[in-house]
C-alpha positions in Angstrom: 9.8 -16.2 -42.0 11.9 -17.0 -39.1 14.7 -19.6 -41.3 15.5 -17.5 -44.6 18.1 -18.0 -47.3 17.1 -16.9 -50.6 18.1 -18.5 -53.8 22.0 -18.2 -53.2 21.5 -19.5 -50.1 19.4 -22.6 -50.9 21.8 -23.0 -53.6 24.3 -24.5 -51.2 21.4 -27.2 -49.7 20.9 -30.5 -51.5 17.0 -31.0 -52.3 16.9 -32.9 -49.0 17.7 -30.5 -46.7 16.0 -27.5 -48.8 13.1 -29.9 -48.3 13.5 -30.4 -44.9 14.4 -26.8 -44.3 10.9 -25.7 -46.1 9.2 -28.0 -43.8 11.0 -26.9 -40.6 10.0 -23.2 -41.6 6.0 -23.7 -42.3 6.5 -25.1 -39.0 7.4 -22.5 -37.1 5.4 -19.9 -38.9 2.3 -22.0 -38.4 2.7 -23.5 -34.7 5.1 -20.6 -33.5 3.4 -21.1 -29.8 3.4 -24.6 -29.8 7.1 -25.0 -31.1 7.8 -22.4 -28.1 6.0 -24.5 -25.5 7.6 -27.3 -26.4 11.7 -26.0 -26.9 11.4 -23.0 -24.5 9.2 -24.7 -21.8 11.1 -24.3 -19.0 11.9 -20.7 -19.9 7.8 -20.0 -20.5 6.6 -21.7 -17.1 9.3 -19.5 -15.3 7.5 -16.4 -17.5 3.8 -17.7 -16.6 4.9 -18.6 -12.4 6.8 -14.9 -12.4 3.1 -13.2 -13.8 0.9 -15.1 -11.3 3.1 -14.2 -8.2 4.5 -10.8 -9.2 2.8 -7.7 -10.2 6.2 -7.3 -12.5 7.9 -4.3 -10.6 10.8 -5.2 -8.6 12.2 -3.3 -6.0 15.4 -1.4 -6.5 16.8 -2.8 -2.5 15.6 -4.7 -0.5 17.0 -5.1 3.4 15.6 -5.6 7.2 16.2 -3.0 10.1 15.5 -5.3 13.4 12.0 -7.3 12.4 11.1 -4.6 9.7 11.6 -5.8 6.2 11.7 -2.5 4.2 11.4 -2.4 0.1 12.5 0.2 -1.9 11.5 1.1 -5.1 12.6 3.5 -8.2 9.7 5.5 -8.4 5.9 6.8 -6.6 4.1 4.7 -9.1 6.5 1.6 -9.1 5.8 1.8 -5.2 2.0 2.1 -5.5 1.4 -0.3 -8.1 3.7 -3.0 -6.3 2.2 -2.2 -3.0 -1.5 -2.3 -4.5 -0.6 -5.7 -6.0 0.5 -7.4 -3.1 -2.3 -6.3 -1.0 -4.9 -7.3 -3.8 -3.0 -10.6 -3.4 -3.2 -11.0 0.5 -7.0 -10.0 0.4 -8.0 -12.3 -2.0 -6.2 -15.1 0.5 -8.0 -13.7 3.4 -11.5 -14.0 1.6 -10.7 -17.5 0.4 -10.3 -18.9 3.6 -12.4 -16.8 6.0 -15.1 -15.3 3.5 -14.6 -11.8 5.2 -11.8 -9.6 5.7 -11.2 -6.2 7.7 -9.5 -3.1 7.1 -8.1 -0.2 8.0 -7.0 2.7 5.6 -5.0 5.9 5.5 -5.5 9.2 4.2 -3.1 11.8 2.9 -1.4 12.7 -0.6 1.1 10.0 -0.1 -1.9 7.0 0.0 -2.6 8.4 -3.6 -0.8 6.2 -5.8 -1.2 3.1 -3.5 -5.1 4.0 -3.6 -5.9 4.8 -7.2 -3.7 1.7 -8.2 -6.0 -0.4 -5.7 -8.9 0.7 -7.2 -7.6 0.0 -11.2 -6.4 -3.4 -10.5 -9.8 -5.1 -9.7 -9.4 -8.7 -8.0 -11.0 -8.0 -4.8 -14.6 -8.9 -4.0 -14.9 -5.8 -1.7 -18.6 -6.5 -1.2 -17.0 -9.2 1.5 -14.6 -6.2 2.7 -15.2 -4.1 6.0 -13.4 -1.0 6.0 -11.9 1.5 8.9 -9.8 4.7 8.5 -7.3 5.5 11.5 -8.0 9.2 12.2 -10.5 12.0 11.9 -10.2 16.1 13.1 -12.3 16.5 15.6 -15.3 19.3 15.1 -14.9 19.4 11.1 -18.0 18.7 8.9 -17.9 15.7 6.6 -18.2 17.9 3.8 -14.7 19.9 4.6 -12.3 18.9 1.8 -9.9 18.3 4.4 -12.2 15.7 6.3 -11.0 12.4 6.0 -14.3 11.0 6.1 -14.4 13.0 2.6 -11.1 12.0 1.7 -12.5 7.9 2.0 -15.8 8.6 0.6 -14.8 10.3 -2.4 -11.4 8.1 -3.4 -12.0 4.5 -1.4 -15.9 3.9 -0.8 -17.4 5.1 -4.3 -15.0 3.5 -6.3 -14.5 0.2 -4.0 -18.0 -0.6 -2.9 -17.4 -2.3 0.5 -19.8 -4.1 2.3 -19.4 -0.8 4.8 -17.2 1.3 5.8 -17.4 2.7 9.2 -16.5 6.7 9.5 -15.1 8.3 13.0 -17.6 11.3 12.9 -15.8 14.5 14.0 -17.9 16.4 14.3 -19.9 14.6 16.8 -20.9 16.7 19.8 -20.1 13.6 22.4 -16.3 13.0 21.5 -15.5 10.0 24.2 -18.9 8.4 23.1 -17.4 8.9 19.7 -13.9 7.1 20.7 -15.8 4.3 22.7 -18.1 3.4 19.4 -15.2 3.3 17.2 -13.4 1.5 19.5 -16.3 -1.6 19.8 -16.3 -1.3 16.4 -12.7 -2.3 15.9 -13.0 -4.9 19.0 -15.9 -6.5 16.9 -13.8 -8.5 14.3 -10.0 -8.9 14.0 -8.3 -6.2 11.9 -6.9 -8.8 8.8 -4.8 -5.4 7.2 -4.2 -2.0 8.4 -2.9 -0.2 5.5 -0.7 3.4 6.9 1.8 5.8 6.1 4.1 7.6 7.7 4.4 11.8 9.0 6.5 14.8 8.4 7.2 14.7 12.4 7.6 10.2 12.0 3.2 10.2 13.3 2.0 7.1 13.0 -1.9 8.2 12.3 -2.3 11.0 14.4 -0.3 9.8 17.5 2.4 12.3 16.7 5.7 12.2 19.5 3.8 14.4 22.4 0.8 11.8 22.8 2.4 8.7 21.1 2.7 5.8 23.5 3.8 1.9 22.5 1.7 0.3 25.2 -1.4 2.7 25.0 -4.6 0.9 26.9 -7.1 2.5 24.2 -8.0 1.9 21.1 -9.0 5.3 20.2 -8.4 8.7 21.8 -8.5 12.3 21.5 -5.2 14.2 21.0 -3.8 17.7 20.9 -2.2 17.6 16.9 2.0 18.8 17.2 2.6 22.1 15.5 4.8 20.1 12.8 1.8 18.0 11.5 -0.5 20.5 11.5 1.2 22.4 9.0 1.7 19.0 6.8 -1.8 19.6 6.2 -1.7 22.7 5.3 1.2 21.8 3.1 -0.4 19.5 1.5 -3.2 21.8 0.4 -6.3 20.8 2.5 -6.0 24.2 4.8 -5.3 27.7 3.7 -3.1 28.1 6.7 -1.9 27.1 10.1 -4.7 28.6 12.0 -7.9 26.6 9.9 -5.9 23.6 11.0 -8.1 22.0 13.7 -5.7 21.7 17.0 -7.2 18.1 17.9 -8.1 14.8 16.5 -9.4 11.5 16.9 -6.6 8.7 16.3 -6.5 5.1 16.5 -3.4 4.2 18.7 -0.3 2.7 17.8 -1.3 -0.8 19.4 -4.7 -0.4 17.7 -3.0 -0.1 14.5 -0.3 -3.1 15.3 -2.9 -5.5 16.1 -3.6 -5.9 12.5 -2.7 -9.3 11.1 -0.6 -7.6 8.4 0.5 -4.0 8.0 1.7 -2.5 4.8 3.6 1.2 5.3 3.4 3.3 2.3 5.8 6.2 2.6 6.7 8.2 -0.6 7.8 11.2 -1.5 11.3 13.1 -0.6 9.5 15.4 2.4 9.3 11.6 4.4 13.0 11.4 4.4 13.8 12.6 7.1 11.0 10.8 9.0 12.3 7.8 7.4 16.0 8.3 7.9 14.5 8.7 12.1 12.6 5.8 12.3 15.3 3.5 10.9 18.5 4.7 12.6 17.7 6.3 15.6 16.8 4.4 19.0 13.1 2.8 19.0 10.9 5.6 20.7 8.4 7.6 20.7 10.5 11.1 19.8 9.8 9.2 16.1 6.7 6.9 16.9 7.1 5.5 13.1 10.3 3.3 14.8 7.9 1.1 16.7 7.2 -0.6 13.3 11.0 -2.2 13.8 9.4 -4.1 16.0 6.8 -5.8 13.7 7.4 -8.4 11.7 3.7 -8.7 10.2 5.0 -4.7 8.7 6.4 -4.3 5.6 7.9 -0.7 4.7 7.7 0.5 0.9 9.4 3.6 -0.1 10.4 5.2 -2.7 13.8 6.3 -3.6 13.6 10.1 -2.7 11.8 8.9 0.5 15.1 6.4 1.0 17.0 9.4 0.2 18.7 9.7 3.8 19.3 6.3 4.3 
C-alpha cells in the first residue's frame, strides 16, 4: 500500500476520514498509472518528450571551436550509443522525406562502438540506404583482414542489409580507372551523411598532412600513406609490422567528404588526443587536416573523455 497507518494510526481518524482514507488508498493501488497521469502530468510528458528525442545519454561538455560544435562524453560506449542514436534519428528524417538516403562510412577500431551500436538499435529501413566507405589500400585482396572492404562487409553490410554498398576495389589492376568509377559513383546522388573519424597523425580518411589539401579538385585519389598512419595500422592489429603496411591508398578527399549534408566525427580513445588537442587549438591547416572540420557547421565532433584529455 502506498497510504499505511495500522491500527494505532487509524485510531486517531474519525470513521470519515478512515473511510475516505480506505478509499483514497484502493485508489491508488488499483489506478496507480492513471492517478500518475493525472497529478504528475506535466512531469510524465517531460519523461515521454525526453525518450522520443534523446537516446538518454547526455554529454559530459558540450562547447563550439569556430563553426565546429564538439560533444563530449564520459565514456566509449556513452559516445557510441549517443552517436548511433542520433544518426538513426537523422536517417529516418532523410528517408521520410526523400525515400533514399546516401552514405559514407569509416573503418578503424575507433568506428567499433558507433558501428555495433548502429547495428543493435534497429530504426533504419537500410534496404532504402546506399552506402560508401572513404578509403581502401591499394593492391590488398578483399579477403586481407586488414582490407576495409572486409572490414564493411563483415561489420556494416551483413548485419545492415543496404540496398548496396559500393566497395573501392584495391586491388584493381587499373588504379585511376578505379578513382574515376568511385568518383561517378559519389557524383551520382548527393552524400545525405558521411560518417568519419579522426588519425593518430589528425588524417582525415587517408589524406594524412603530406597529400591533404582543403580545395582538392578530385574526389578520389591515390596517395603515398605518412609513416605515422601506417604504423596506426599496425597498432591496431591488422599488420604484423610496418613493412606488410601497404605504402599507398585510395582516399576520398577532404572536400569529397565535406560535401556531405551532415557529418558526424567519431573520435575515441586516449591515443586521438593528441590529434584532437591539434585540430582544436592549433591554426586551421593541413599540418593537422582534421582542423578543416572547424570550418563546418553541418560537423559535429563526439569524443570521449580520454580522447578530450588534452583539451
Amino acid at each position: 500500500m502506498l497510504v499505511s497507518g495500522g491500527r494505532a494510526g487509524r485510531a486517531r481518524f474519525g470513521a470519515a476520514a478512515v473511510s475516505q482514507l480506505d478509499m483514497f488508498s484502493h485508489k491508488l493501488e488499483n489506478h496507480w498509472p492513471d492517478w500518475v497521469e493525472l497529478v504528475g502530468c506535466g512531469q510524465v510528458n517531460k519523461m515521454k518528450s525526453q525518450t522520443a528525442n534523446s537516446s538518454g545519454i547526455q554529454p559530459v561538455r558540450t562547447f563550439q571551436v569556430d563553426r565546429l560544435p564538439v560533444r563530449v562524453y564520459g565514456s566509449g560506449a556513452d559516445l557510441g550509443h549517443d552517436a548511433a542514436w542520433q544518426t538513426r534519428q537523422y536517417l529516418g528524417e532523410v528517408l521520410q522525406a526523400q525515400g533514399s538516403a546516401a552514405v559514407v562510412l569509416a573503418t578503424g577500431n575507433s568506428q567499433l562502438q558507433f558501428l555495433d551500436a548502429l547495428a543493435h538499435l534497429g530504426g533504419v529501413d537500410w534496404s532504402k540506404v546506399t552506402l560508401f566507405h572513404m578509403d581502401e589500400y591499394l593492391g590488398i585482396d578483399r579477403e586481407h583482414v586488414g582490407s576495409f572492404r572486409r572490414y564493411m562487409r563483415e561489420r556494416v553490410e551483413t548485419r545492415l542489409r543496404p540496398r548496396g554498398f559500393h566497395y573501392l576495389e584495391g586491388d584493381t589492376q587499373l588504379p585511376l580507372a578505379e578513382c574515376e568509377r568511385y568518383s561517378r559513383l559519389l557524383a551520382a546522388q548527393p552524400i545525405d551523411l558521411c560518417c568519419l573519424g579522426i588519425g593518430e597523425n589528425g588524417h582525415l580518411a587517408f589524406n594524412d598532412p603530406p597529400v591533404a589539401d582543403f580545395q582538392d579538385p578530385h574526389r578520389v585519389k591515390l596517395v603515398k600513406l605518412d609513416p605515422a598512419c601506417r604504423q596506426q595500422q599496425v597498432g591496431e592489429g591488422y599488420f604484423p609490422q610496418l613493412e606488410a603496411v601497404p605504402q599507398y591508398a585510395f582516399t576520398l578527399t577532404i572536400p569529397s567528404l565535406c560535401a556531405a549534408r551532415r557529418m558526424t566525427c567519431i573520435v575515441p580513445e586516449r591515443r586521438k588526443a593528441g590529434a584532437v588537442r591539434a585540430a582544436l587549438r592549433q591554426p586551421v591547416s593541413t599540418g593537422c587536416p582534421a582542423s578543416f572540420l572547424r570550418t563546418q557547421g553541418q560537423c559535429t565532433l563526439f569524443l570521449d573523455a580520454d580522447s578530450a584529455s588534452q583539451l
